[in-house]
C-alpha positions as CSV (number, residue, x, y, z in Angstrom):
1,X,23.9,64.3,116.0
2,X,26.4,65.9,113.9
3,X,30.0,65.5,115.0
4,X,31.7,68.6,114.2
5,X,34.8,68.0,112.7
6,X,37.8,71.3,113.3
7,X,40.4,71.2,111.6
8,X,44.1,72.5,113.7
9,X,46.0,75.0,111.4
10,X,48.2,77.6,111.8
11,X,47.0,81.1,112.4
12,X,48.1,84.2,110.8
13,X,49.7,85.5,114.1
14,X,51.9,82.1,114.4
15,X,52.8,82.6,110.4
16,X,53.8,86.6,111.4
17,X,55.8,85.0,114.7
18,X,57.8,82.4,112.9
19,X,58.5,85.0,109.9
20,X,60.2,87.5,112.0
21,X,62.5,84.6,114.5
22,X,63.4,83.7,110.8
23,X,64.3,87.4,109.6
24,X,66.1,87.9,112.5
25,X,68.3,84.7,112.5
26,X,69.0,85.6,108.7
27,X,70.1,89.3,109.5
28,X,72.7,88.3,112.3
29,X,73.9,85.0,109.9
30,X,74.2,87.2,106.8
31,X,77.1,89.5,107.8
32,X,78.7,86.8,109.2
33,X,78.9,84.6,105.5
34,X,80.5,87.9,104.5
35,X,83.0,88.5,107.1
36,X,84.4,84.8,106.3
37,X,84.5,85.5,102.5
38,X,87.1,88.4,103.5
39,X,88.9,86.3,105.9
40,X,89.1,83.9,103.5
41,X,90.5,86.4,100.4
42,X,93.1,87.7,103.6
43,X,94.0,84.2,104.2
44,X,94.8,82.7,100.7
45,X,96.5,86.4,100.0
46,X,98.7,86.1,102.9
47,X,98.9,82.1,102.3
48,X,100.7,82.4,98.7
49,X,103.2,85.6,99.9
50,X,104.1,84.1,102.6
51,X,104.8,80.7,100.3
52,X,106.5,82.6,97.8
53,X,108.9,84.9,100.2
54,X,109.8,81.5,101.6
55,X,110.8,79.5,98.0
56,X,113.0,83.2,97.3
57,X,114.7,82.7,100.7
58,X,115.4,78.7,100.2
59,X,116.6,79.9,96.8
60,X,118.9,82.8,97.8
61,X,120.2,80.4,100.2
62,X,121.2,77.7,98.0
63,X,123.0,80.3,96.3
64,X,124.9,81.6,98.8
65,X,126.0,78.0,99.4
66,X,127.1,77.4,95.5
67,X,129.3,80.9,96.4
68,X,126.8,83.4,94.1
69,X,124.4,84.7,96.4
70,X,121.7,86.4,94.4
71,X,117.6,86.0,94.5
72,X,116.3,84.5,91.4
73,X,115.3,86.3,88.5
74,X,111.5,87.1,87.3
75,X,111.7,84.4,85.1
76,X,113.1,82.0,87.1
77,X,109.9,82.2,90.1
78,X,107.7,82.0,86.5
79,X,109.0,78.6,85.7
80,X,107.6,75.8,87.3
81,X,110.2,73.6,89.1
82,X,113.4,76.4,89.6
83,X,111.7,78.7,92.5
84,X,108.6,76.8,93.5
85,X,106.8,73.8,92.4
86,X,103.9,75.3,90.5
87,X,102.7,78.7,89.2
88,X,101.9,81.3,91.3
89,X,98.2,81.4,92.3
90,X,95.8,84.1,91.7
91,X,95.5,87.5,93.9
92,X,91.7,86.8,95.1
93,X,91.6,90.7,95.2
94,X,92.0,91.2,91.1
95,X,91.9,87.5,89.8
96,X,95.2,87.6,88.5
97,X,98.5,85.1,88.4
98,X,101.0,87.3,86.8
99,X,104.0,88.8,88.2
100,X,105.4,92.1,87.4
101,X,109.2,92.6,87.8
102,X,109.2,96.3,90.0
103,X,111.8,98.3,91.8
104,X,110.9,98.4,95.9
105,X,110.9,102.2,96.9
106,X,110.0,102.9,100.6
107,X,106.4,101.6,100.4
108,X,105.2,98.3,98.1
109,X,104.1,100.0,95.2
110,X,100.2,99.1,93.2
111,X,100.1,99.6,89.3
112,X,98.6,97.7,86.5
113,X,96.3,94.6,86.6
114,X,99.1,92.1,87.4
115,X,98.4,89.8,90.5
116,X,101.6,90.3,92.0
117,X,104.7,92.3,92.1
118,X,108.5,91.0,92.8
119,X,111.6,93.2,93.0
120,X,114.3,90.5,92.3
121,X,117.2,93.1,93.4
122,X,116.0,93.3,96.9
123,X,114.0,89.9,96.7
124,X,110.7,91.3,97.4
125,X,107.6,90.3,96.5
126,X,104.1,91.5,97.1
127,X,100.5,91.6,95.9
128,X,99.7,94.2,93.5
129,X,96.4,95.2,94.9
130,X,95.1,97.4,98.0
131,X,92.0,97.3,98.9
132,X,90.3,100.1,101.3
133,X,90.7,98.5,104.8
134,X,92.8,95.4,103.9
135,X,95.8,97.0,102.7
136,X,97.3,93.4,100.8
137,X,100.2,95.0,99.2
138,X,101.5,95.1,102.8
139,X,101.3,91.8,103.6
């Protein structure tokens, strides 16, 4: 007589199931987006020191070649062109480009809300910026 006609949908059991595989994926993906964002602050930090302690060295050693070794002034890694081939780039710990002319002591020294810090006696430079756990000023 009457055909009776079911209709196939989920039930509340499946719904509860697929809820918590999808919690469960999200809580061991989460921490993992954050570890890379760290990495990746680490990485660009370490990137422009390491690029900037190599355009002091290719400078003090052009120097020593014209006979007046010396590493180039604060102005000179600001200009564009004498030290490297564009501004320094941000610290991606406080946002910030500029560079503070500092005398090296024993340890790299953190003050102020400059990005960076260069000590053109000694030739240093470093990030001005130390993060619990990351320690970027000794880089």
């Amino acid at each position: 007589m009457f055909a009776v006609s079911r209709r196939r949908a989920f039930t509340l059991i499946e719904l509860i199931a697929v809820i918590v595989i999808l919690a469960i994926i999200s809580v061991v993906a989460v921490p993992k987006f954050f570890d890379h964002s760290t990495k990746a602050k680490e990485a660009a930090c370490k990137g422009v020191v390491g690029a900037v302690r190599s355009a002091i060295s290719n400078f003090y050693a052009n120097q020593a070649v014209n006979g007046s070794a010396r590493y180039p002034t604060l102005t000179e890694i600001q200009t564009s062109g004498t030290v490297l081939q564009d501004t320094v780039p941000v610290n991606p710990y406080n946002n910030s480009a500029t560079i503070t002319a500092v005398s090296w002591t024993s340890s790299n020294p953190t003050s102020g809300a400059a990005g960076w810090n260069y000590d053109a006696t000694t030739g240093k430079f470093w990030a001005n910026s130390n993060t619990s756990g990351v320690g970027e000023n000794a880089f």
